[in-house]
N, C-alpha and C positions, 0 to 999 in steps of 0.2 A: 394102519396109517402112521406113517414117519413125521415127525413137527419137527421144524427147525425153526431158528429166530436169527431175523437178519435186520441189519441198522443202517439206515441212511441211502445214499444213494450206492455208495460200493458193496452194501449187502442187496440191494434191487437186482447188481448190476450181475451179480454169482447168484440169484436166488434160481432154485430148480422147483420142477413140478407144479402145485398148483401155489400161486403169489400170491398172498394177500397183504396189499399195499396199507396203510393204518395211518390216516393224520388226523387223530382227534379235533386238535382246533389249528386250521379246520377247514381245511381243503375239501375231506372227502364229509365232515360236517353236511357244508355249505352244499353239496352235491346232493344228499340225500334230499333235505330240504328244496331245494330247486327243483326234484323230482317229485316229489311230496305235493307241491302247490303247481304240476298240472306242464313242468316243464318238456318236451319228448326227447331231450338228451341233453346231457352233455359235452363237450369238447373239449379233451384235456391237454394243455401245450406247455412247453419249457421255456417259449420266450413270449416278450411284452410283443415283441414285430410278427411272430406267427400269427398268436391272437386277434391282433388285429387285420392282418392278410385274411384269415379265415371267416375274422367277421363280415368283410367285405364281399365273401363268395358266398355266403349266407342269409339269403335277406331274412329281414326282423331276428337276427339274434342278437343278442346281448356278451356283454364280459364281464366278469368276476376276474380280476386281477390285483396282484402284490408284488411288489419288490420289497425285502430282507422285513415281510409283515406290514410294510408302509400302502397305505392306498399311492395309485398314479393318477398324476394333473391329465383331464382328460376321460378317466374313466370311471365314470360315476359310482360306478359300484365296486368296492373292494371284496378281500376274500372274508366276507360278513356275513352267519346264517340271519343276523337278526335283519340286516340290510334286504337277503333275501327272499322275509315273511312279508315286507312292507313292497314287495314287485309283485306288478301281474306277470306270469309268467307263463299262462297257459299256452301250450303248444310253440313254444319259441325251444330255440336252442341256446343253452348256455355254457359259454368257453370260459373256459375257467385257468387262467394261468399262478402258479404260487412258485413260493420258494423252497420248498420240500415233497408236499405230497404229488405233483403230476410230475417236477423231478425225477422224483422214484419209480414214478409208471414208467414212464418214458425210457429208464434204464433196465428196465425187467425185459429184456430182449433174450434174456433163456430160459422164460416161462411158459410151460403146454398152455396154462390159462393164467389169466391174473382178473384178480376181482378188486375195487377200492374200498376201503371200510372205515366204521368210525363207531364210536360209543352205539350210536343213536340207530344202527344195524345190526348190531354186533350177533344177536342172536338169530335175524335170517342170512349173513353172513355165513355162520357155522354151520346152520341147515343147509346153505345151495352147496358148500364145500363135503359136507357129507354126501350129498346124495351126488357127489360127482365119482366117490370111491376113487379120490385119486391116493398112490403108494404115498407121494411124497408133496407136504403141503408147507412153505415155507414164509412166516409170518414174517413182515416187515417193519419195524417201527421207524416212521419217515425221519422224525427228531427221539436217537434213545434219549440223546441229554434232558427230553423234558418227558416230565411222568406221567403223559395221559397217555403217549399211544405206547409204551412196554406196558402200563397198566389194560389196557384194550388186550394190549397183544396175550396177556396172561390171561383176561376175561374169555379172549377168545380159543386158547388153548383146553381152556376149562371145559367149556361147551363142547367141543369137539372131542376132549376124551371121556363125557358123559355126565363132569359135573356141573354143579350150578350156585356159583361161587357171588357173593353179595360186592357187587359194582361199588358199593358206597367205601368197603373196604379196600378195594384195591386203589380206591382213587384218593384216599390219605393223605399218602406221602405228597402227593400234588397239593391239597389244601394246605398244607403245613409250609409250603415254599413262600421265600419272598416274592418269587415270580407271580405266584395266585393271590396272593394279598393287593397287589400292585393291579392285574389285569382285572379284579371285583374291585379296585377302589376306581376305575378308571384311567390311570395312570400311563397307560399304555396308549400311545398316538394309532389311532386306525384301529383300535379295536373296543367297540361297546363293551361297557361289562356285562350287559344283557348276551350278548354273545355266550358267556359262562355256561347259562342256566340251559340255552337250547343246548348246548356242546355235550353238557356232563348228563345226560340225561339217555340212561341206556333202553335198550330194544323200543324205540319210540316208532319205528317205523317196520313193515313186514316187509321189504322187498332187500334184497339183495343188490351188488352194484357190479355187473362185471363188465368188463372193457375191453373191447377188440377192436383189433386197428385195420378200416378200409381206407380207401383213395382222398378221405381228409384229412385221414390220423387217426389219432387214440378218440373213441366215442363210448360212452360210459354211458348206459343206463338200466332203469329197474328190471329187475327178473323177480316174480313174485317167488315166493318159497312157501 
């Protein structure tokens, strides 16, 4: 197996073989969780006006959306796991639009497969990527500028070439930022610092998230492993 690391949406947009898309906090987060509490998909889009087009063709779904991390007037639910522990969600569909992580699905247009991932998978992530025996597996980190998903993305290389490397270490450099001092004091508009605690918190869930695109779009849901 060949690993490669690619960053933002212009590393999505060249990523080969099997893709694994990476937005810690917390795109693909907020996804696991929505799946977690009984969600049967979700719907990954790159604009606020799809999202809503879609939700309209969908009865009883919901949206998870952000513009530049900001909640939008109108849709009650931002891109928030902790927002999404407090929703019933059982059997609804959730669309989920952001400013990085369904960006980067959405540009992985020369990948055999693409799976979304995040801390809180990271370890059935590397199991359904294994047992797919693909040559070539290409790791994305949606934002490198911020050090949860290069740190993911190295968690998750770990896993996949055998070892099993302490989460709490590689996510360090992230604690040490003014960034995380600021998003745990609250500081940050539209995002709970409760958010943190569900976000950093590795292999919390057993399922896998891969995403294949039919006649709605990109649809993203659990594959147990």
């Amino acid at each position: 197996m060949r690993i490669v690391h690619a960053a933002g949406v212009d590393g999505a947009r060249r990523a080969l073989g099997v893709v694994v898309i990476i937005d810690v906090l917390r795109a693909f987060t907020v996804s696991a969780y929505a799946l977690a509490r009984g969600a049967r998909e979700c719907r990954l889009t790159t604009e606020v006006d799809e999202a809503l087009r879609l939700a309209a063709q969908i009865p009883g779904s919901l949206i998870s959306a952000e513009v530049d991390g900001l909640p939008i007037a109108g849709i009650p639910i931002s891109n928030s796991p902790t927002q999404i522990t407090q929703t019933d969600l059982e059997g609804i569909t959730l669309i989920q639009r952001t400013s990085a992580g369904t960006q980067c699905v959405g540009a992985a247009v020369e990948a055999d497969r693409v799976l979304a991932a995040s801390l809180v998978v990271a370890a059935a992530t590397a199991r359904h990527v294994a047992a797919l025996g693909a040559g070539t597996v290409t790791l994305v980190a949606s934002r490198p500028d911020h050090a949860e998903d290069p740190a993911c993305a190295a968690y998750l290389e770990a896993l996949l070439e055998g070892w099993h490397p302490d989460p709490a270490r590689l996510l360090r450099p992230l604690r040490r930022t003014k960034r995380y001092r600021g998003l745990a004091a609250g500081e940050t508009p539209g995002f709970p610092p409760t958010d943190l605690g569900l976000c950093l918190v590795a292999d919390r869930f057993d399922f896998a998230m891969p995403v294949a695109r039919d006649a709605l779009g990109l649809r993203l849901t659990a594959a147990a492993t």
